[in-house]
PQR file of N, CA, C, O and H, with PARSE charges and radii, in Angstrom:
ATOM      1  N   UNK A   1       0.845  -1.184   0.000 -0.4000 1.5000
ATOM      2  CA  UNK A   1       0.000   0.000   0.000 -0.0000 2.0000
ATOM      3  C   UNK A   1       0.887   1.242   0.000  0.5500 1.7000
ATOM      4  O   UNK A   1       1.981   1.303   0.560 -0.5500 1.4000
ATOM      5  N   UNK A   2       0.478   1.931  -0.479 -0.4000 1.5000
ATOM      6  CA  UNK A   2       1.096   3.406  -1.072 -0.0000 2.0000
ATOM      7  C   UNK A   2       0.193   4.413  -0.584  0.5500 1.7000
ATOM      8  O   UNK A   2      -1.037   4.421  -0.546 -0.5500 1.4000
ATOM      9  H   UNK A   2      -0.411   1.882  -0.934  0.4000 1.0000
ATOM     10  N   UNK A   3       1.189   5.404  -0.159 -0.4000 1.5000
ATOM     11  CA  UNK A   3       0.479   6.796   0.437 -0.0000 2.0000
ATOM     12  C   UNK A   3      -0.013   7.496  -0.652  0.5500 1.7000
ATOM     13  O   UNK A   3      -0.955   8.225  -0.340 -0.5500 1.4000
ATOM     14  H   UNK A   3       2.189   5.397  -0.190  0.4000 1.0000
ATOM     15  N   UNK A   4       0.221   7.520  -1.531 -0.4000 1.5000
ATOM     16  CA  UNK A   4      -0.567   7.764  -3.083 -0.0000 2.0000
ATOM     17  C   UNK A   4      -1.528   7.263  -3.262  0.5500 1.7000
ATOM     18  O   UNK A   4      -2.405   8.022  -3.676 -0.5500 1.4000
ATOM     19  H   UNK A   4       0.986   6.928  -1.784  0.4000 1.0000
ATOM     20  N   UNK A   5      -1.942   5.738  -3.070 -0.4000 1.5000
ATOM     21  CA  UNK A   5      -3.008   5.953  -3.807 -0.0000 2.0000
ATOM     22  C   UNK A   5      -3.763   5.873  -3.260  0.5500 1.7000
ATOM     23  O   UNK A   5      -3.866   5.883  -2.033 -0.5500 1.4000
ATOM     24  H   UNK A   5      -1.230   5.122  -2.734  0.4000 1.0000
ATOM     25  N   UNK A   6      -4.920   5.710  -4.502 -0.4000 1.5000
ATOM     26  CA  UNK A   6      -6.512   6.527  -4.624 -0.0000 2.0000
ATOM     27  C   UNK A   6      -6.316   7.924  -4.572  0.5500 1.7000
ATOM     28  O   UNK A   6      -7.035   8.713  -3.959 -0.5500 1.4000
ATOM     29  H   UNK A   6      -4.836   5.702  -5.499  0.4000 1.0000
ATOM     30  N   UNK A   7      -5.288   8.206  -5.256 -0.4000 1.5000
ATOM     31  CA  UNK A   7      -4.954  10.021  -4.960 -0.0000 2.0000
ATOM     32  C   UNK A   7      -5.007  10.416  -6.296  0.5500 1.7000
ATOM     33  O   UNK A   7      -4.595   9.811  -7.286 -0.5500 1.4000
ATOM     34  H   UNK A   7      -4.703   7.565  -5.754  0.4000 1.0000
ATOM     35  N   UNK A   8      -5.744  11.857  -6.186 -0.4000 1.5000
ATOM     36  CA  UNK A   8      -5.263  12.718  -7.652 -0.0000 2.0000
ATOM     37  C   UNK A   8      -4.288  13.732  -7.586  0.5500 1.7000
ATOM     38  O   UNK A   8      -4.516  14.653  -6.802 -0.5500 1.4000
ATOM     39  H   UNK A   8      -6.078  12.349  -5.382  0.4000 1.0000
ATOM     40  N   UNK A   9      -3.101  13.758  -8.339 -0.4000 1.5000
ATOM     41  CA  UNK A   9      -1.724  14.284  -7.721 -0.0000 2.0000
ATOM     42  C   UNK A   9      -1.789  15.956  -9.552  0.5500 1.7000
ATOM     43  O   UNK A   9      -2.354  16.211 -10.616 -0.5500 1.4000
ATOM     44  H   UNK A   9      -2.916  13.010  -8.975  0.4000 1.0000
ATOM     45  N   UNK A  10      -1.029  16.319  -8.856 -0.4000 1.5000
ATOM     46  CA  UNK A  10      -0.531  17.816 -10.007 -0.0000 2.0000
ATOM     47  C   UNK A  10       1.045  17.647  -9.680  0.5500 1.7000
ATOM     48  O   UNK A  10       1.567  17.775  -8.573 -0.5500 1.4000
ATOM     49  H   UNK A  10      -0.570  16.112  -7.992  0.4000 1.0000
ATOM     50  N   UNK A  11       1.776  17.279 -11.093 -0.4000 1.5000
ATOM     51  CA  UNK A  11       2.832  16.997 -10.613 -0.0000 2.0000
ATOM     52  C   UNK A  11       4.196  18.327 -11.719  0.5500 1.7000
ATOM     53  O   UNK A  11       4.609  18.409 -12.876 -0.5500 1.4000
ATOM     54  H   UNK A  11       1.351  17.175 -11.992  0.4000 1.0000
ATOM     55  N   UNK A  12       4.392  19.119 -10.331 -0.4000 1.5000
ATOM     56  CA  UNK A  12       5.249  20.034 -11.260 -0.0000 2.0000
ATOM     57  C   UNK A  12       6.673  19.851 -10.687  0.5500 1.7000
ATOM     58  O   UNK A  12       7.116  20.006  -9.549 -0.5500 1.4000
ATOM     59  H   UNK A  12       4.057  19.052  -9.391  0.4000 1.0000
ATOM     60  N   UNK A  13       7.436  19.340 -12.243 -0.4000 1.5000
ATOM     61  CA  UNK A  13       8.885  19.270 -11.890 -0.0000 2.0000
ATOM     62  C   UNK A  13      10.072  20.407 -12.632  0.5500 1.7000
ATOM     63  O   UNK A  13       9.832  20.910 -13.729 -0.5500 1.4000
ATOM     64  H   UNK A  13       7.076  19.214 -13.167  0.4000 1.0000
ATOM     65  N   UNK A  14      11.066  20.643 -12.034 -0.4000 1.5000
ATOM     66  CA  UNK A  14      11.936  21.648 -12.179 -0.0000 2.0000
ATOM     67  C   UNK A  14      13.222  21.380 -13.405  0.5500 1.7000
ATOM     68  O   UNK A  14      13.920  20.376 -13.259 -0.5500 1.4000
ATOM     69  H   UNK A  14      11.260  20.235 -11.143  0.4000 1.0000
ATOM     70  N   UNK A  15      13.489  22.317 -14.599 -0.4000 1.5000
ATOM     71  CA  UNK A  15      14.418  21.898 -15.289 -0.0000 2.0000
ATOM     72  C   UNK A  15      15.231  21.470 -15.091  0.5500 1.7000
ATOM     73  O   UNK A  15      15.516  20.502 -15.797 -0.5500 1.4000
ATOM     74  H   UNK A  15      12.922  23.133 -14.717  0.4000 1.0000
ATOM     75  N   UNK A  16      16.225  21.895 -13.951 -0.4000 1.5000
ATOM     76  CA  UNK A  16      17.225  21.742 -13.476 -0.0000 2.0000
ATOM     77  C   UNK A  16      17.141  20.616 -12.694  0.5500 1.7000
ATOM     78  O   UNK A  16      18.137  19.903 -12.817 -0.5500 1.4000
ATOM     79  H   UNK A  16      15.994  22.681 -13.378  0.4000 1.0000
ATOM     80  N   UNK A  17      16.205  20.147 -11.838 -0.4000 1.5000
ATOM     81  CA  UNK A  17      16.349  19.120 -10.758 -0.0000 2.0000
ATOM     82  C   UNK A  17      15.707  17.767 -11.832  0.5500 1.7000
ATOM     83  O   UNK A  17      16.185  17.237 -12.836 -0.5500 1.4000
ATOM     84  H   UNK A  17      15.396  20.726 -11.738  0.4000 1.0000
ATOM     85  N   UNK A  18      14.343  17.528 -11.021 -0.4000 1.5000
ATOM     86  CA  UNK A  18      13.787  16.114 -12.013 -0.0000 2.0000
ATOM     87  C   UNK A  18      12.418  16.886 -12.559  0.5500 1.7000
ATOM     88  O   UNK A  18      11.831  17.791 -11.966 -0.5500 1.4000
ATOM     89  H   UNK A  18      13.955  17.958 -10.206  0.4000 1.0000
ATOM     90  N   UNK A  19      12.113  16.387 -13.649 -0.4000 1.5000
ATOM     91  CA  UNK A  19      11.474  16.891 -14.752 -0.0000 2.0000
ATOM     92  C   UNK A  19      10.004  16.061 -14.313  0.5500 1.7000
ATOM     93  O   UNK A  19       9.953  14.945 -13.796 -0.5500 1.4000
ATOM     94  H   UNK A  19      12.590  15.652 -14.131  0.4000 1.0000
ATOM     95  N   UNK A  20       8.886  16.910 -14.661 -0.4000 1.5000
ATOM     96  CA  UNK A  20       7.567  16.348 -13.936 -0.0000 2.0000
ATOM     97  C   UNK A  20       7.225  15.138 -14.954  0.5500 1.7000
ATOM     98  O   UNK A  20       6.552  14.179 -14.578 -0.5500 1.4000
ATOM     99  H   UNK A  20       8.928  17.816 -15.080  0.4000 1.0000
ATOM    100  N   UNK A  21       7.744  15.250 -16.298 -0.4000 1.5000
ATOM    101  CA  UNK A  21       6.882  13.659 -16.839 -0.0000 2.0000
ATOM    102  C   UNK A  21       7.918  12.377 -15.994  0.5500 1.7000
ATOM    103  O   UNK A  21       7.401  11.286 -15.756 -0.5500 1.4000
ATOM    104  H   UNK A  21       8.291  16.029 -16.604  0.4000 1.0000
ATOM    105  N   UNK A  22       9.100  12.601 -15.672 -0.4000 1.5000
ATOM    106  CA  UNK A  22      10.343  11.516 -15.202 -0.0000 2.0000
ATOM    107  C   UNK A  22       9.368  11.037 -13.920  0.5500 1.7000
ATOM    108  O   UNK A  22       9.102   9.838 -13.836 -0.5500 1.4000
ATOM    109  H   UNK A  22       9.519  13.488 -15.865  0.4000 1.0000
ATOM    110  N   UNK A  23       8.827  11.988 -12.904 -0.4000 1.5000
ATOM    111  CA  UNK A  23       7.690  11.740 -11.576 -0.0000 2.0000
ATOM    112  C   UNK A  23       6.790  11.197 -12.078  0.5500 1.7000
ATOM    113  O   UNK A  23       6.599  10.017 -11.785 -0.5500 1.4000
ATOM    114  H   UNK A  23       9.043  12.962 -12.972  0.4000 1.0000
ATOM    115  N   UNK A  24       5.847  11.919 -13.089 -0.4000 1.5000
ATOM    116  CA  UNK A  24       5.178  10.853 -13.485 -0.0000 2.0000
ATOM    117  C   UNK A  24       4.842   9.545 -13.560  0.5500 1.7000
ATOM    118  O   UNK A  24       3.871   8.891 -13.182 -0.5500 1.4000
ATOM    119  H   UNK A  24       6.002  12.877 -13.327  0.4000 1.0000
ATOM    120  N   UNK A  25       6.482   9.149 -14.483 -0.4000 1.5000
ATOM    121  CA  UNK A  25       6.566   7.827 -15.272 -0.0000 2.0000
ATOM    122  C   UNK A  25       6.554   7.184 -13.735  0.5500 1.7000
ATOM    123  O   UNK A  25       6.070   6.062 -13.584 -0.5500 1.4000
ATOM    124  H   UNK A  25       7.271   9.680 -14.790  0.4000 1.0000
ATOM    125  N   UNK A  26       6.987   7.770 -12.821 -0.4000 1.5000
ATOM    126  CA  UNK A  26       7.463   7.076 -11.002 -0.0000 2.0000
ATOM    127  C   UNK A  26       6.052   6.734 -10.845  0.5500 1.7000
ATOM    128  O   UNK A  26       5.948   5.530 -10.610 -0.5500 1.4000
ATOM    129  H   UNK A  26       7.380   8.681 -12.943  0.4000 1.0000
ATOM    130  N   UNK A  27       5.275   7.148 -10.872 -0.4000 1.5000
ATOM    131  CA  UNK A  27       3.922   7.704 -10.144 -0.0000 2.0000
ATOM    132  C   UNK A  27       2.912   6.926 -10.458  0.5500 1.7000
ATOM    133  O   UNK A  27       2.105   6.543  -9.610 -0.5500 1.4000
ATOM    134  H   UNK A  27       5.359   8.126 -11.063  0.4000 1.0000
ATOM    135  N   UNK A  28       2.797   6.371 -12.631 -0.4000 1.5000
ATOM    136  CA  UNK A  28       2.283   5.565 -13.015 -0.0000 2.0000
ATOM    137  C   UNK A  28       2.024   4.408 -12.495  0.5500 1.7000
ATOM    138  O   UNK A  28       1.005   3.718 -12.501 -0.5500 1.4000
ATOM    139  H   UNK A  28       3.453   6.681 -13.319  0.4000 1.0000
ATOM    140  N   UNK A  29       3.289   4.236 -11.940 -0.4000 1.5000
ATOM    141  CA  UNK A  29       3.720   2.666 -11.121 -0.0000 2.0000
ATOM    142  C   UNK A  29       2.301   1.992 -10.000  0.5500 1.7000
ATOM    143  O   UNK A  29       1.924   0.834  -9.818 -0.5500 1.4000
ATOM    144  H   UNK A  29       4.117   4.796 -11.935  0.4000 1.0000
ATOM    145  N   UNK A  30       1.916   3.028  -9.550 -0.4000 1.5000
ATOM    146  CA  UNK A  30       0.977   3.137  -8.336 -0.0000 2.0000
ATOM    147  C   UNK A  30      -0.521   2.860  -8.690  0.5500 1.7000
ATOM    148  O   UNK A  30      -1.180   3.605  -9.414 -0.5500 1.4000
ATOM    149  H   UNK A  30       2.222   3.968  -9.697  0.4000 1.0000
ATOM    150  N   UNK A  31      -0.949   1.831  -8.168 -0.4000 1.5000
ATOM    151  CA  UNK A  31      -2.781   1.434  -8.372 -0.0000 2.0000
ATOM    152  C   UNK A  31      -3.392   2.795  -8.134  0.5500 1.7000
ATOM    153  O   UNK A  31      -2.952   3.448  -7.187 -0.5500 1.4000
ATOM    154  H   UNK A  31      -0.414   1.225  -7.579  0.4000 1.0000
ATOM    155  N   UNK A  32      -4.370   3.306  -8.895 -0.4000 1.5000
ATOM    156  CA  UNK A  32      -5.768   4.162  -8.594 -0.0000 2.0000
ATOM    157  C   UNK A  32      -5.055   5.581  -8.220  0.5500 1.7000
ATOM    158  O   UNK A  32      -5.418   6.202  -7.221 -0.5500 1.4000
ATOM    159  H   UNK A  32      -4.728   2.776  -9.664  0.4000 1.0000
ATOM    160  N   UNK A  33      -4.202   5.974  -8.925 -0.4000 1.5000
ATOM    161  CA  UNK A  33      -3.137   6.916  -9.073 -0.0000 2.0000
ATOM    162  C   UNK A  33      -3.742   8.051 -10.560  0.5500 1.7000
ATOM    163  O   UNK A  33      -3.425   8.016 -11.749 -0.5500 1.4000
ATOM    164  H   UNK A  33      -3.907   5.469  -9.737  0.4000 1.0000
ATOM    165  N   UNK A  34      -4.571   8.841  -9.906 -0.4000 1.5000
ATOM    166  CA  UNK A  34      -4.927   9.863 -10.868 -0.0000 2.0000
ATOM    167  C   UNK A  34      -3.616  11.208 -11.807  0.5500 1.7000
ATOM    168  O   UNK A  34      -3.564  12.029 -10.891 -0.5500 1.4000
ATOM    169  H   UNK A  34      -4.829   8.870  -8.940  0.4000 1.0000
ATOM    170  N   UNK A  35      -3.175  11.489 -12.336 -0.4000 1.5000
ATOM    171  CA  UNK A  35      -2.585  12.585 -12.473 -0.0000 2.0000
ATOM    172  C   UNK A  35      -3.186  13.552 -13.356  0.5500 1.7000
ATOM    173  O   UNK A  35      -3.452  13.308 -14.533 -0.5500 1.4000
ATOM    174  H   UNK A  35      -3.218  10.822 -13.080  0.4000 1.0000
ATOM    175  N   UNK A  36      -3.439  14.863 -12.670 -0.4000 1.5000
ATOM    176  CA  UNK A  36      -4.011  15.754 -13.803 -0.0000 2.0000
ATOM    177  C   UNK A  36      -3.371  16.218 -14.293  0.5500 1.7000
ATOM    178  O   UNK A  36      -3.485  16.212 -15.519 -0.5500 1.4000
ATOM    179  H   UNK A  36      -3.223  15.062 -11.714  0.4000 1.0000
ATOM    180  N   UNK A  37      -2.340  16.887 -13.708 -0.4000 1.5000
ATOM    181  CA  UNK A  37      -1.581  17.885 -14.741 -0.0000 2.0000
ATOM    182  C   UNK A  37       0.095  17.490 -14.480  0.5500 1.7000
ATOM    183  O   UNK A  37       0.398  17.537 -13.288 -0.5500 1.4000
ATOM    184  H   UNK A  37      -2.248  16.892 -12.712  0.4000 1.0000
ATOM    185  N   UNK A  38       0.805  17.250 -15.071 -0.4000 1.5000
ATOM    186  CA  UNK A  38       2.324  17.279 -15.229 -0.0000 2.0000
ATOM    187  C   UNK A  38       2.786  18.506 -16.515  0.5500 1.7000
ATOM    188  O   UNK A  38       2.493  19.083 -17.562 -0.5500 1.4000
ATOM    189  H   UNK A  38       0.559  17.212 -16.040  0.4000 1.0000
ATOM    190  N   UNK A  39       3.629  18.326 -15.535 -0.4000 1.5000
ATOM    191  CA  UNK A  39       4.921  20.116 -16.286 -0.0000 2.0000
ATOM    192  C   UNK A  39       6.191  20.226 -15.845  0.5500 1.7000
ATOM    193  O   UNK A  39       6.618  19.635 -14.853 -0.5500 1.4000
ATOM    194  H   UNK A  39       3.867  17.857 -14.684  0.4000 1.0000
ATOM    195  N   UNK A  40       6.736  20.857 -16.443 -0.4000 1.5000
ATOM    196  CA  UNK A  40       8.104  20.705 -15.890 -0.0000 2.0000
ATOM    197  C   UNK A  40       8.582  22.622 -16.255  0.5500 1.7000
ATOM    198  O   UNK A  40       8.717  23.019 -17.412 -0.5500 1.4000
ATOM    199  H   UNK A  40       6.390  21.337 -17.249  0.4000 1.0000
ATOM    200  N   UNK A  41       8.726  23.350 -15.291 -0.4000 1.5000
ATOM    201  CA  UNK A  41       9.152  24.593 -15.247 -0.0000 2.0000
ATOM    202  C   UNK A  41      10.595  24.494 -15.308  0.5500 1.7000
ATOM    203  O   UNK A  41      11.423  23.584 -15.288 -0.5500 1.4000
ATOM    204  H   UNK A  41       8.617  23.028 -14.350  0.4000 1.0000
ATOM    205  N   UNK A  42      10.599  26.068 -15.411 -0.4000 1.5000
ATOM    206  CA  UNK A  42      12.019  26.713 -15.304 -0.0000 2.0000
ATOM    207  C   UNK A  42      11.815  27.912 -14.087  0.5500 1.7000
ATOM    208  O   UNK A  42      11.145  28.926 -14.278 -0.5500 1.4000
ATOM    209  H   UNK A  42       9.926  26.807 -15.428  0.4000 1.0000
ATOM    210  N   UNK A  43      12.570  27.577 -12.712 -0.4000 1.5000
ATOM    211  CA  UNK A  43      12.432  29.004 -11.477 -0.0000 2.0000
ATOM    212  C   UNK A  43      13.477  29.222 -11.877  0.5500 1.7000
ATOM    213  O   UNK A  43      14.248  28.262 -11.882 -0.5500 1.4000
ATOM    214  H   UNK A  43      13.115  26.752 -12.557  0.4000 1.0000
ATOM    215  N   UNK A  44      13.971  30.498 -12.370 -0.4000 1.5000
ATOM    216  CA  UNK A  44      14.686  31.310 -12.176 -0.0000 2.0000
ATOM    217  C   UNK A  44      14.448  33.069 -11.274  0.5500 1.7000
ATOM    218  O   UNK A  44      15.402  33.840 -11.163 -0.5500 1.4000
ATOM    219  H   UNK A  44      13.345  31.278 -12.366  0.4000 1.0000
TER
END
């Protein structure tokens, strides 16, 4: 069991660090694992 699921997650990842589809692809892994939105910014 996973603290994720049955969860709907917004997953924003950073250019520089890990990129939100790479979390994603992590995230897929997980039963009843909603994702609405993935992105991957730039903070400068």
């Amino acid at each position: 069991m996973s603290i994720l699921e049955n969860k709907k997650l917004i997953i924003i990842g950073d250019r520089d660090g890990i990129p939100g589809e790479a979390i994603k692809a992590c995230v897929d892994q997980i039963e009843n694992v909603q994702v609405l939105f993935a992105a991957t910014e730039c903070f400068v």
